[in-house]
C-alpha positions in Angstrom: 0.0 0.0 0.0 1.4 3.2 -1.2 0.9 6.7 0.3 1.2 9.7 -1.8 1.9 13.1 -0.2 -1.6 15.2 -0.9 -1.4 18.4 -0.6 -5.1 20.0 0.7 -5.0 23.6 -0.7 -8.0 25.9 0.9 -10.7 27.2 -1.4 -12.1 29.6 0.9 -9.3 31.4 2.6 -10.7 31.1 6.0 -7.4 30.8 7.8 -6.1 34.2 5.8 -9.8 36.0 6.7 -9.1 35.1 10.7 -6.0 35.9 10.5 -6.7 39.3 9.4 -9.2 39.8 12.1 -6.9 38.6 14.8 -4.4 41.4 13.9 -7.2 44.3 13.9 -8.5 43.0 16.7 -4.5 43.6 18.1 -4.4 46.8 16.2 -7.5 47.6 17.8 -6.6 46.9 21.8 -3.4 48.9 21.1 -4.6 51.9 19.8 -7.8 52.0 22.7 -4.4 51.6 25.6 -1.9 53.7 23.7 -5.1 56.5 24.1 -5.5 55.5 27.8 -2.4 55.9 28.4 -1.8 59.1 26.9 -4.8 60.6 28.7 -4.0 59.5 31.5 -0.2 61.4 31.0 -1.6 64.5 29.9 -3.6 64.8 32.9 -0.9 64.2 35.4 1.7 66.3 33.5 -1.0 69.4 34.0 -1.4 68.4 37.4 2.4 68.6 37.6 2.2 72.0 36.0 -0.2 73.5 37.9 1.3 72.6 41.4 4.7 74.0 40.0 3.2 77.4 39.0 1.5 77.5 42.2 4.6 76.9 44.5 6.9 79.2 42.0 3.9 82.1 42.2 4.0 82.1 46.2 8.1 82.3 46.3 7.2 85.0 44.1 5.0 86.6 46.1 7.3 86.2 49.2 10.4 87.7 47.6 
């Protein structure tokens, strides 16, 4: 009994369609945390900012 190497090609191109989804899907998760992220930065920097101005205006003021 002989076996002959087959070779099963895939006439819908399911695999390529999931794989695409899978890597928007990623795309999609890092884009929503790289946003997160950079809110939540921006809001601590002007937090930061703020309290600097402050404690700069009083030694200011006391000079």
């Amino acid at each position: 009994m002989k076996i002959k190497n087959k070779i099963y090609k895939e006439e819908e191109g399911q695999g390529s369609v999931e794989i695409i989804l899978l890597i928007g899907l990623i795309l999609v998760i890092v884009i929503l945390t790289g946003n997160y992220i950079f809110n939540i930065s921006n809001s601590i920097n002007n937090s930061l900012k703020q309290l600097i101005e402050k404690g700069r205006d009083e030694i200011l003021l006391e000079i």
